[in-house]
N, C-alpha and C positions, 0 to 999 in steps of 0.2 A: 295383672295385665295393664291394666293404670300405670303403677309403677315407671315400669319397661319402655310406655309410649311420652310418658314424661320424660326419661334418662333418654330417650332416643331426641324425641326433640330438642332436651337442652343440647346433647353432643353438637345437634344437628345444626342449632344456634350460634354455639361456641366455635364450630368449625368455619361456619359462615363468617363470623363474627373478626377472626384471626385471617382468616383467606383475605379478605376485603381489607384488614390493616394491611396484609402484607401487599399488596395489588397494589394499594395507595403508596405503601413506602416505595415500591420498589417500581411504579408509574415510568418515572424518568428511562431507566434501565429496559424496560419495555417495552416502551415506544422507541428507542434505537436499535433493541431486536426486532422490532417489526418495521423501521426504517429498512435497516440491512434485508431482510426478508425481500421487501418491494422490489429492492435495488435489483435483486438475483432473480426472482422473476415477472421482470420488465418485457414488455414485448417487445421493445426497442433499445438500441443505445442512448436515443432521447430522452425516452422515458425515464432510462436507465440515470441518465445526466441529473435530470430533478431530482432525483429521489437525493442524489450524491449532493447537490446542493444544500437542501436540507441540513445536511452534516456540516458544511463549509461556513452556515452562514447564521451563526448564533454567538451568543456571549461565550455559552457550554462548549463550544467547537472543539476546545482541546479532547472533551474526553468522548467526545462524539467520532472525533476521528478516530482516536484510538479504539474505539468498539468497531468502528466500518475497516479499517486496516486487521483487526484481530481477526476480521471472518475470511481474509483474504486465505486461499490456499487449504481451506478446510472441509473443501467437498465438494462444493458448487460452482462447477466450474464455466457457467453464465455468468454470474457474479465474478467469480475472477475476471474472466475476455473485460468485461464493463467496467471494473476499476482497473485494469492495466488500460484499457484504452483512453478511459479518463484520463490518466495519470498525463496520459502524452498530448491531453489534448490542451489547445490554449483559453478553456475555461475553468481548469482546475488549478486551485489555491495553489500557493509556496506550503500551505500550513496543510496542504492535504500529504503532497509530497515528502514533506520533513517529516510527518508520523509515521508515513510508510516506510523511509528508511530508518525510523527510529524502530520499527515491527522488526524489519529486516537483520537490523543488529540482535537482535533481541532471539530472532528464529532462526536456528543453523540450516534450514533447508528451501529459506528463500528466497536466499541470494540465485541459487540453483532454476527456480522457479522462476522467480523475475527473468533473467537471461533470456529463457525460454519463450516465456510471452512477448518479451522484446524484439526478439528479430523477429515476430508475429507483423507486428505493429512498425516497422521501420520503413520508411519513405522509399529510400534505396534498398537495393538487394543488401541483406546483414553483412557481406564482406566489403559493402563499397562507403555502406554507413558509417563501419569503425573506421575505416581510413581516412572519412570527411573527418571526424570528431576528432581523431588524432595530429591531422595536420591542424586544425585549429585550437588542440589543446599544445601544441607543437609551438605553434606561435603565442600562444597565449601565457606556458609557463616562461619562456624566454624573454619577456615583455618588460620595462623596467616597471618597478611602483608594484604595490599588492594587487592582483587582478583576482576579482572574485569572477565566480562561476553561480549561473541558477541553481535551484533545487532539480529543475528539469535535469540539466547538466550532469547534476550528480547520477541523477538515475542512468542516464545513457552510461555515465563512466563507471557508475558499477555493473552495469552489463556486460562492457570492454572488458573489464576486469574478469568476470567470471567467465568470459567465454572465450578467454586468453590462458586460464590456468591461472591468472592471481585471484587468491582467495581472499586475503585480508585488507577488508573494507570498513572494517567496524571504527564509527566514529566519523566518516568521510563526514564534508560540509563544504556550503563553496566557499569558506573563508581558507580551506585548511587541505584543501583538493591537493595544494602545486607538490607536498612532502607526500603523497600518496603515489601520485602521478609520479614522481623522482625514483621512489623506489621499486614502479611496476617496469619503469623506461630501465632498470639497472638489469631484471631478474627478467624482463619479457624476452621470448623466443626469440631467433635471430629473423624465424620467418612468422608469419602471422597465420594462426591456423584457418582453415578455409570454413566458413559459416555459411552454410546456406540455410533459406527459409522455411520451416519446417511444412 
């Protein structure tokens, strides 16, 4: 009986023992799971904001994005609204945005997704938005000298894109937009398909 209560405690020890190393190693990792957790349910966009801050504003940010971009599109679809709204709003990083299209490259069913939540979040009605951003991408590839484009930018213009029928974005950046834009201007419709908001 002895025995048995000894083997059980040591187990009970050594489990404890290994749980609490792994807790400790795996801390950092953790606390960005329960960062992202908050994020999704915030009771507000606000609140929502903080939490995403967090992520934005550390030494670790690189890989703190890449964990808040990885939960994008995975279930929780509170957490999505709150990082696509972010994404458009003018508190959020260049560095939050380039992870999300780095996700985007990376997920074949994002590009899809994003679209979707975009003309959610668009000022103008989705068909009068892509026309703003087209006459200004309009004028802006024609321009003489390299004209770069935001990270914002890019996301609006891979929206236009998917929600145009062109599919291939992978790689987009605003240094490297104007050969994307060239070959969407070659292969897009003659008419623009009609987006309304969902």
């Amino acid at each position: 009986m002895r025995t048995s209560l000894r083997t059980s405690v040591a187990v009970a020890l050594t489990a404890g023992i290994v749980l609490g190393a792994w807790g400790y190693a795996s801390r950092k990792q953790l606390a960005r799971q329960l960062a992202c957790y908050r994020v999704g349910a915030a009771e507000s966009f606000e609140l929502a904001q903080a939490e995403i801050a967090w992520f934005e504003s550390s030494p670790d940010r690189k890989v703190r994005l890449e964990e808040l971009v990885r939960k994008w599109g995975t279930g929780n679809r509170q957490f999505d609204l709150y990082l696509a709204r972010h994404l458009g709003n003018a508190a959020c990083t260049d560095s939050l945005r380039e992870s999300f299209c780095a996700e985007m490259d990376r997920r074949e069913e994002l590009p899809a997704r994003w679209a979707h939540y975009w003309t959610y979040r668009t000022p103008l009605e989705p068909d009068q938005q892509i026309v703003s951003i087209l006459k200004y991408l309009d004028t802006l590839s024609t321009a003489d000298g390299s004209k770069t484009i935001t990270w914002r930018e890019v996301l609006d213009l891979r929206a236009v894109f998917q929600l145009t029928g062109h599919r291939p974005a992978r790689g987009i950046s605003p240094t490297n937009w104007r050969e994307y834009y060239r070959v969407w201007q070659e292969t897009r419709p003659a008419e623009l398909p009609h987006v309304a908001r969902p």
